[in-house]
N, C-alpha and C positions, 0 to 999 in steps of 0.2 A: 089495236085494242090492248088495255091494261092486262096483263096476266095477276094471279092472286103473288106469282113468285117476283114481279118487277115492281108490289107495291112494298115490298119488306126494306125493312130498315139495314145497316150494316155499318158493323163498329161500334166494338167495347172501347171504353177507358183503360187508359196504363196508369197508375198513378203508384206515385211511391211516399210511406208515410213510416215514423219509427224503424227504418230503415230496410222495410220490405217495399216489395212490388208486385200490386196484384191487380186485376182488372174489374170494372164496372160498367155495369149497362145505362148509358144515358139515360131513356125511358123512366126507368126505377129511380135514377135522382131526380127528375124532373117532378115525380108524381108526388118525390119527399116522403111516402109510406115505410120506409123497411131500410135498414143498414144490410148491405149485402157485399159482396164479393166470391171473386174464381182468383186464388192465387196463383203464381209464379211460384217456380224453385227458387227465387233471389229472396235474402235477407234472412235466412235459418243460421242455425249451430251444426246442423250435419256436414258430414264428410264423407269422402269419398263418389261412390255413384250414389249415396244420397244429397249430394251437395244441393242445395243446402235447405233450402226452408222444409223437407220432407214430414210430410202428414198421415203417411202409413201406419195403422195402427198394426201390421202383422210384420213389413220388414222395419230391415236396423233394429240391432241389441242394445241400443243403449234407450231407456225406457225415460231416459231424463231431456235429453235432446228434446224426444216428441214432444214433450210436457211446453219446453221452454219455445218450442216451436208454433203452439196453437196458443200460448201467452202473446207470444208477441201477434197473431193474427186479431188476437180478441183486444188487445192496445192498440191495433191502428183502427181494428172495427167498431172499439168504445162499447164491448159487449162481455158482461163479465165469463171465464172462464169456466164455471159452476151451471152457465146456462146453454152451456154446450150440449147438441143430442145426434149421436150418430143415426144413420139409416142402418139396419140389418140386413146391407144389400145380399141380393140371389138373383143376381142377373134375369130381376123377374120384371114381374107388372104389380106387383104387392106395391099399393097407398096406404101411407098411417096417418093419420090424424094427431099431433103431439100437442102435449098439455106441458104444464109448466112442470109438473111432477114427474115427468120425464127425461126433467134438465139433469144433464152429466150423463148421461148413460152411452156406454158404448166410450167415454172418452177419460171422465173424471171417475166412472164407478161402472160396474158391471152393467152388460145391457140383458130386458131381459123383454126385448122389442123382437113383436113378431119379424116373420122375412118381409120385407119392404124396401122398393128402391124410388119411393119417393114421402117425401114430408110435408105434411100438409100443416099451418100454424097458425092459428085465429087469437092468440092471447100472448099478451107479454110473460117476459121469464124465461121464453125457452129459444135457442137460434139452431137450426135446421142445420145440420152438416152432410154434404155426399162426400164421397174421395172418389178421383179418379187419375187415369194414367196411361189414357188414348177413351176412353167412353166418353159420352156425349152425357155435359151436365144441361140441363133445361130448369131456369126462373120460369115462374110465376106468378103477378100479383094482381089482387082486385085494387084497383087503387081507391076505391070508396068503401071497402066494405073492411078494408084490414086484415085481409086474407093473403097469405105467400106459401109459396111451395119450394123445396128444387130435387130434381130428382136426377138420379144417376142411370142414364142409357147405355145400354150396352148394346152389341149388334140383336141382341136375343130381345132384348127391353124394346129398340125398336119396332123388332118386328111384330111385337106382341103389344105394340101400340100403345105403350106407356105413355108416352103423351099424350095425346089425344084421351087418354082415360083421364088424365089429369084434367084437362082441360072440361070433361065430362063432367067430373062431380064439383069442379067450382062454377059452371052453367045450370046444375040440375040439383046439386045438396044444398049448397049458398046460396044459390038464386042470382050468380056474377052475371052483370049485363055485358054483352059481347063488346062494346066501346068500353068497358071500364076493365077488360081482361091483359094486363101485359105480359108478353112473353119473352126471354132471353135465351138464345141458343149459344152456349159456350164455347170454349177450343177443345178440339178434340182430333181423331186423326180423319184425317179429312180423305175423299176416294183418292186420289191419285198414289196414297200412300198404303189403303186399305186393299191387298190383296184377298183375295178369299179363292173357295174351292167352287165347287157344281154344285153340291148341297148345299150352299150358301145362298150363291147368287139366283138360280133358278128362284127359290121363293120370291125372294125378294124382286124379280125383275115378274113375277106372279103378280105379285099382290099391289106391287106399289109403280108396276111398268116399265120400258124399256130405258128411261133415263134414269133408273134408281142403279143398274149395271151399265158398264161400259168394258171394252177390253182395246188394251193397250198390250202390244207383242203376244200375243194368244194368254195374257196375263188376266183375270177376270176381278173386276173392283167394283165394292157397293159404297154408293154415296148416303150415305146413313143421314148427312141433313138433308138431304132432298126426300128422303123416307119420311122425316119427322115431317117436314114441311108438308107432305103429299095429305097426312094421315090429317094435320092441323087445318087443312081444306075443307075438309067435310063436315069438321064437328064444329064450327060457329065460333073460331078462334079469326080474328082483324087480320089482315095480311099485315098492317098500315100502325100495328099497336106489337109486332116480332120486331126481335131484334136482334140479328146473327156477326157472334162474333168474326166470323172467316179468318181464324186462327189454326192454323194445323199444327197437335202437340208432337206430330212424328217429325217435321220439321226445322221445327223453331227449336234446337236444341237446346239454346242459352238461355230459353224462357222455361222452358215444360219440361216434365219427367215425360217418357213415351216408352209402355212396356213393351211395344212393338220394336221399336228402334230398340231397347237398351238391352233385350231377351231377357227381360224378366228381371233383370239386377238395374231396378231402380227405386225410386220413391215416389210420390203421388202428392197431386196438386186436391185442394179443396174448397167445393162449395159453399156458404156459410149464406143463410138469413134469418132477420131476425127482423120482429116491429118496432119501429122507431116510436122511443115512447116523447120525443121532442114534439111531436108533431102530432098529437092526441086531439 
């Protein structure tokens, strides 16, 4: 018998454009709704352990880099740089709803956005940014209604079922029919690299069962996309319409910044979407 985890899809796109490299969820170009992407650290102006495409709005002092850095994401993505809107992430469950009068904030101008670690976007004008640097980015689009999100998970967003919330209000505010819901699960640091403590893992091997922990040399590790995926079971999310990149940023060093791996002296990869107004 079918399990809901052997109906999911697997594998992003690598593509390289204006001379970055970042990834794409088939699904989302198929549907043709939304310009999106998860960058790579290939094709920035940073240096050092920011090398190089770094999207950190808190590390690296040079305030010109970043600038020239989210230009050239918004040149391969064809998305003016003025329509950029960060998330006010807090490692929480905080949804915002962004409007076009929202655009720049957090990137080109002060933000003055509630805490929120996901972006909800129904109107042109404004493209949706997460940053991350081992958290779990998650797409998602109504592909008939013109509706996209991406939110930035963290082990706490997880557990506190950020997803599955997402996936809530485009089911229950929008009225998204569950065939028209895609979802994309990004790179991120994947269990084998994710150690954690007893206050960690206990919840989580609580709430979301004995395959969400594993322990390798009495070492104890949570699989945070098997968490997302457990939570996306329940709430009326396709198995058949996910789309997981199985990308590990602790790993893949020549691809992803990883704050785990780099102890904190690195830079951060970014989520970006936005409605395709080609396709109206």
């Amino acid at each position: 018998m079918e399990t809901f985890q052997s109906k999911i899809k697997h594998g992003f796109l690598l593509r390289q454009k204006n001379g970055i490299s970042f990834l794409e969820i088939p699904s989302f170009l198929e549907a043709g709704i939304s310009k999106h992407c998860y960058t790579t650290r290939v094709g920035g102006v940073s240096s050092g352990c920011y090398a190089s495409l770094n999207l950190s709005r808190t590390r690296e002092n040079s305030p010109q880099n970043k600038e020239e850095n989210y230009r050239r994401v918004c040149g391969a993505l064809e998305v003016p740089y003025e329509s950029l809107a960060l998330v006010n992430y807090a490692h929480g469950d905080g949804i915002y709803r962004a409007t076009a009068a929202d655009a720049g904030k957090g990137i080109a101008r002060e933000s003055d956005l509630p805490p929120c670690d996901a972006m909800i976007i129904d109107e042109e004008g404004i493209t949706a940014v997460t940053l991350h640097a081992d958290c779990v980015p998650v797409f998602f689009a109504d592909k008939k209604q013109r509706i996209a999100c991406v939110s930035h998970a963290g082990w706490r967003g997880v557990f506190g079922e950020l997803p599955a919330k997402v996936v809530e209000t485009f089911l229950c505010s929008y009225g998204t029919k569950p065939e028209n819901l895609l979802i994309g699960i990004g790179p991120h640091i994947m269990k084998e690299q994710f150690e954690v403590q007893e206050d960690v893992a206990q919840p989580f091997y609580e709430k979301f069962g004995r395959d969400a922990v594993s322990v390798t040399e009495k070492k104890l590790h949570v699989d945070l996309q098997y968490a997302i995926l457990s939570q996306l079971a329940g709430r009326g999310a396709l198995p058949e319409n996910i789309t997981c990149a199985d990308l590990c940023t602790y790993t893949h060093e020549k691809l992803f910044f990883s704050h785990r791996r780099d102890k904190g002296n690195t830079g951060a990869m970014g989520s970006f979407i936005s409605l395709d107004t080609k396709n109206v």
